[in-house]
C-alpha positions in Angstrom: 10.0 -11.3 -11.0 8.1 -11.7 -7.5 4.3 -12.1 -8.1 2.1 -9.4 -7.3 -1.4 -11.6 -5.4 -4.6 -10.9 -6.1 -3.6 -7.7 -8.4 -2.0 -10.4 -11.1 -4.9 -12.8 -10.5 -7.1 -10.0 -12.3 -4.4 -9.2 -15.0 -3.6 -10.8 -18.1 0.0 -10.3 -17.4 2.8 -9.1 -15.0 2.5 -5.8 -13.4 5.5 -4.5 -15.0 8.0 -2.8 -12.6 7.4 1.0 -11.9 4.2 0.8 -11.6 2.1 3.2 -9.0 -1.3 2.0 -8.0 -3.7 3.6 -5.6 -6.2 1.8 -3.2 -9.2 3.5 -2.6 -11.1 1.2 -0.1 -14.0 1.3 2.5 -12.9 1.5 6.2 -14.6 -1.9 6.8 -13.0 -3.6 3.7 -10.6 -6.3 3.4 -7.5 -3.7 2.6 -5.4 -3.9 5.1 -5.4 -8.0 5.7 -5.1 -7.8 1.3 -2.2 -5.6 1.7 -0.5 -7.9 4.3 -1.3 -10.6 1.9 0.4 -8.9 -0.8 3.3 -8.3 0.9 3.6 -11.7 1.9 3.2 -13.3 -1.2 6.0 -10.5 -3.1 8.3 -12.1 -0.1 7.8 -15.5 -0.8 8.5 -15.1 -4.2 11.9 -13.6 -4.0 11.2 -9.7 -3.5 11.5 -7.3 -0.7 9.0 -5.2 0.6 9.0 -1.7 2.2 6.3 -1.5 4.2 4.6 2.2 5.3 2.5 1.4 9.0 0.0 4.5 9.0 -2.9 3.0 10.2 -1.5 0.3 12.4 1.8 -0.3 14.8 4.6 -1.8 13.0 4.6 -4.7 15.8 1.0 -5.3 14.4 2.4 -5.6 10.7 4.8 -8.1 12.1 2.5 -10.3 14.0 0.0 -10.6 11.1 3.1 -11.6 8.6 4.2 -14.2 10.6 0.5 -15.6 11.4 0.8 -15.9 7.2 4.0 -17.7 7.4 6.6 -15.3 7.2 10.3 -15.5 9.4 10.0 -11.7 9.9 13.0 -11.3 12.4 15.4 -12.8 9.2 13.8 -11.0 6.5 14.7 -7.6 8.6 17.8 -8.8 9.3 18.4 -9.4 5.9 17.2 -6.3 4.7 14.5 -7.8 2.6 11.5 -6.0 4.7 11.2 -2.9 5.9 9.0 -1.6 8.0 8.4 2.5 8.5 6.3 3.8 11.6 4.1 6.7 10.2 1.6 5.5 13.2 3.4 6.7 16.0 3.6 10.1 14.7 -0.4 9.8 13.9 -0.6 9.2 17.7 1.6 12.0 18.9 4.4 9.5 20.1 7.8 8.8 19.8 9.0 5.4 17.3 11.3 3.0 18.7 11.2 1.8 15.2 14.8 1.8 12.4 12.2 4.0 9.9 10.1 6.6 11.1 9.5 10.5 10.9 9.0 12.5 13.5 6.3 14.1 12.0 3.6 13.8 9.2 4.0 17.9 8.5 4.2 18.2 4.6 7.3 19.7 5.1 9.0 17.3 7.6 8.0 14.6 5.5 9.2 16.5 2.4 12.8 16.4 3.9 12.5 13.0 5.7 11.6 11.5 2.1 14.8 13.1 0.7 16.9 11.8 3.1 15.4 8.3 4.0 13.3 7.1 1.6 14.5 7.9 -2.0 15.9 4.4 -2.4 18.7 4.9 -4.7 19.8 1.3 -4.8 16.1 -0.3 -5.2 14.9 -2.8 -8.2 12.4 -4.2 -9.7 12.2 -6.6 -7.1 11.1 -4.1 -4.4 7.9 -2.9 -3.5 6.7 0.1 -1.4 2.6 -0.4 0.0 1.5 2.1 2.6 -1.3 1.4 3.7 -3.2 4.3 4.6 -2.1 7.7 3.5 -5.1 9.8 4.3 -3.6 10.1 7.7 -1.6 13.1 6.3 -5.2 14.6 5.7 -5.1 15.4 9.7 -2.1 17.6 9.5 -2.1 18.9 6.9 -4.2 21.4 4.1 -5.4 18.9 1.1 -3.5 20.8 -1.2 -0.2 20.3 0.4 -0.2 16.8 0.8 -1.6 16.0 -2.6 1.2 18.1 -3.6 3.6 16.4 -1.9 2.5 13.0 -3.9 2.9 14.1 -7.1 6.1 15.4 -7.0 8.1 12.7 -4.3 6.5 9.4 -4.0 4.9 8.7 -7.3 7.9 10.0 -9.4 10.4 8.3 -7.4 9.1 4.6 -8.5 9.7 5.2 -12.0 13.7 5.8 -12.5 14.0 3.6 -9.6 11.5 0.8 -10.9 9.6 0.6 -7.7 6.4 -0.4 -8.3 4.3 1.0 -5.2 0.5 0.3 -3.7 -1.0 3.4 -2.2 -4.0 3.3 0.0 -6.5 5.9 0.5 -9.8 6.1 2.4 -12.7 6.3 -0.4 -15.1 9.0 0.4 -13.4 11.4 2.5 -11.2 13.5 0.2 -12.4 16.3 -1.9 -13.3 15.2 -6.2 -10.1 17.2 -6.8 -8.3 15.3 -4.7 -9.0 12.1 -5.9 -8.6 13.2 -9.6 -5.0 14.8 -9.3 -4.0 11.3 -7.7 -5.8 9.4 -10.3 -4.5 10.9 -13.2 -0.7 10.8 -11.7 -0.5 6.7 -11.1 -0.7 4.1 -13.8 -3.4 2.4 -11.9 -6.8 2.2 -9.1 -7.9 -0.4 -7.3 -11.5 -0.4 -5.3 -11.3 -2.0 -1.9 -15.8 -2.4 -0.5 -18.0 -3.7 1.5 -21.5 -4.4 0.7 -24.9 -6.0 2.2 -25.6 -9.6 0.4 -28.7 -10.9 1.1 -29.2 -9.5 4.6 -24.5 -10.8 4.8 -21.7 -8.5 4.8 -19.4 -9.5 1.3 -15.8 -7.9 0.3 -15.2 -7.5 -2.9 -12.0 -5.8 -4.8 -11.9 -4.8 -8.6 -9.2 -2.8 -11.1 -11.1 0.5 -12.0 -7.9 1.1 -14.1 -4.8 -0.4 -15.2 -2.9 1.7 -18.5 0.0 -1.1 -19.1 -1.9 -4.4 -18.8 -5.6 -5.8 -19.9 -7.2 -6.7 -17.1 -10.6 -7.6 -15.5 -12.8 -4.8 -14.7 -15.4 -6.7 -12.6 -15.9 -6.8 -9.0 -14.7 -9.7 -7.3 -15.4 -11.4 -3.8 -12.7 -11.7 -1.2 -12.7 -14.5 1.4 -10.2 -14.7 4.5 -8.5 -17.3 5.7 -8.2 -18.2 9.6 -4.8 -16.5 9.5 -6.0 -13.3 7.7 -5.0 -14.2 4.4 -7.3 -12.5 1.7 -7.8 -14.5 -1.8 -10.8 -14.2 -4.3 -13.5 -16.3 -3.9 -14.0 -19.1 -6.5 
């Protein structure tokens, strides 16, 4: 099985396959480079990776996985990563990109998810990490696209054994919000940033994890010159 990094560094064993986790993390937090990280690191060990660009441009996601290594242009080719532009649409533009809606309307997205992203043929080798889905919070009633979690992107890991990391701005969505999320995924991961002794620190920790013990503590994050995210020794 491809190695889940930094999540399985805090587990006492393997994420098993099926597995939905949300990110809650502070703007300012090492997220994004972690969940490039992640993504590299499930590559390198065998997996594939579909990747959801809502906060960034896809050509951004590229350039960072190749300053960590990665021979993006084969594994695309090869169908081993995929990339899917939600940022255009964010932007009111028009993706040049293979995977993208056309727009982040609950029920666009509803349909588009039907049709393009419902991997029949996935296994527990892929993962799904999109990396910032309160974007859908600026088109869309919080109801609706809460709604549209529970019943198409967090169900559709678990017959297809898809085991998915999804990132949410902490802070911004309502307490009801938050709750109907949490109580849907099998897990919650904290993404912060905090003053040290007059120094800005990351640190990550598993709030929650039902099918594995884990470490509950908060743990520093340091980044490497090509944006690589590990915990601190």
């Amino acid at each position: 099985m491809p190695r889940l990094e930094l999540v399985e560094d805090l587990t006492q064993a393997p994420i098993p396959p099926g597995t939905n986790i949300i990110i809650e993390f502070d703007p300012a937090s090492q997220w994004y480079n972690a969940s490039l990280t992640i993504a590299a690191g499930w590559l390198r060990s065998g997996g594939s990776v579909s990747y959801i660009a809502q906060s960034q441009p896809p050509e951004d996601v590229r350039s960072q996985l190749r300053q960590l290594g990665l021979a993006v242009d084969d594994l695309e080719q090869k169908d081993r990563l995929w990339i899917t532009d939600f940022y255009a649409a964010s932007v009111g533009q028009k993706s040049k990109e293979r995977f993208a809606p056309e727009s982040l309307k609950v029920a666009d997205l509803s349909l588009w998810i039907a049709r393009e992203a419902m991997v029949e043929s996935a296994t527990p080798e892929f993962l799904v990490i999109a990396d910032n889905s309160s974007v859908l919070d600026r088109f869309n009633d919080e109801k609706n696209w809460v709604e549209l979690y529970l019943t198409r992107p967090i169900p559709m890991s678990k017959p297809r054994q898809i085991t998915q990391l999804i990132g949410f701005m902490a802070g911004i969505h309502s307490n009801w919000a938050y709750k109907q999320l949490e109580a849907a995924v099998d897990g919650i991961i904290d993404f912060k940033v905090e003053e040290v002794a007059r120094e800005t620190h990351d640190f990550m920790r598993i709030r929650s994890m039902r099918k594995v013990r884990f470490d509950r503590r908060w743990h520093e994050l340091k980044k490497s010159e090509s944006s690589e995210v590990t915990l601190q020794a």
